[in-house]
C-alpha positions in Angstrom: 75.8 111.2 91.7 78.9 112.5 93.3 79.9 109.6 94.8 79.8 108.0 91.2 81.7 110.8 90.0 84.2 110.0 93.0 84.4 106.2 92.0 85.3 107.1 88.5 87.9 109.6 89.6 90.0 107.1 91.2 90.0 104.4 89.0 91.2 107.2 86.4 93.8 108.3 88.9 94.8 104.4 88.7 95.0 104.9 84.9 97.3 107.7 85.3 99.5 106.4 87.7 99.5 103.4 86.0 100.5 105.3 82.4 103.4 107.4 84.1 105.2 104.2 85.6 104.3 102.5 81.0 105.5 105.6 79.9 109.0 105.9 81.4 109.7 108.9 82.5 107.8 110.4 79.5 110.0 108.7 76.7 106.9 106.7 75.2 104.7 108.5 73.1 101.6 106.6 73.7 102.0 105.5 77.9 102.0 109.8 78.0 99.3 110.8 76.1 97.2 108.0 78.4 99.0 110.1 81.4 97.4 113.5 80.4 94.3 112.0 79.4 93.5 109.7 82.3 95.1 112.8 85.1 92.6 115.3 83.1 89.8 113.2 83.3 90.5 112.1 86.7 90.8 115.9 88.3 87.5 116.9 86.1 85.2 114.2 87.7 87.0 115.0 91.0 86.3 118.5 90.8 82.3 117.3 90.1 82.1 115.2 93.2 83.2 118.1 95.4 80.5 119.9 94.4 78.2 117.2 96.5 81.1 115.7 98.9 82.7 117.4 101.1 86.2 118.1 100.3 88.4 116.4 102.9 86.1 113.6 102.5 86.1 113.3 98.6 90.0 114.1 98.3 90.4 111.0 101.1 88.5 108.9 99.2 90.2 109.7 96.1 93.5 109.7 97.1 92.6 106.2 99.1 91.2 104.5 96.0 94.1 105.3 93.6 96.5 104.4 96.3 94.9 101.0 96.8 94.3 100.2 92.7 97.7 101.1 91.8 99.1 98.6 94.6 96.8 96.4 93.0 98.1 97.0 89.4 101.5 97.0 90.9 100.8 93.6 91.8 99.0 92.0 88.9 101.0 93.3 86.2 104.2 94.7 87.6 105.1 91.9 89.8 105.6 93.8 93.2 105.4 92.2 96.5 101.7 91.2 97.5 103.5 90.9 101.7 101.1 90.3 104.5 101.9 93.5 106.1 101.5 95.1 102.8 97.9 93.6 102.4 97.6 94.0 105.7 97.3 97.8 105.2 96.0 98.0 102.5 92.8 96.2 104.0 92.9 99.3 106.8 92.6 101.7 103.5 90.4 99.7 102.1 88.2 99.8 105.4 88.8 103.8 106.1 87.0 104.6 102.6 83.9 102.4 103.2 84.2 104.3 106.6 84.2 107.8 104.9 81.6 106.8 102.6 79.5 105.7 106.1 79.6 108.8 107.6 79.8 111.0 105.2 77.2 113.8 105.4 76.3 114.1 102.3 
């Protein structure tokens, strides 16, 4: 279950991130309440997968899947460079998570 908890954790940390770039420096109403909620959410189910993951290992994972969604969303909907170099590392994040995940003890 923690690792589900982890999953959800980072696509809410994409939701926040994703909210705080909509909101504009906190000068839309609605693009900041999605900020609180989705960061909130995000840190709760966080703290519930370290309770099963190890720490360095969930915050890795955690940190790794909201960096690699918001370059996604970055992409799709904010038009940002999709480079090969960029991808290009991205894939080695990408690949360092499922490798977390492999060996993680727990």
């Amino acid at each position: 279950m923690g690792w589900i908890y982890l999953l959800l954790a980072g696509l809410f940390e994409v939701g926040f991130t994703s909210m705080l770039k909509l909101s504009e420096n906190f000068s839309k109403l609605y693009p900041s309440i999605g900020f609180f909620f989705f960061s909130i959410l995000s840190f709760w189910l966080l703290t519930k997968a370290v309770e099963t993951i190890p720490m360095g290992t969930a915050y890795a994972v955690w940190t790794g899947i909201g960096a690699v969604g918001t370059v996604l969303i970055g992409i799709f909907f904010f038009q940002e460079a999709a480079g090969f170099w960029r991808m290009f590392f991205i894939s080695i994040l990408v690949m360092s998570i499922v490798g977390l995940k492999l060996v993680s003890t727990k």
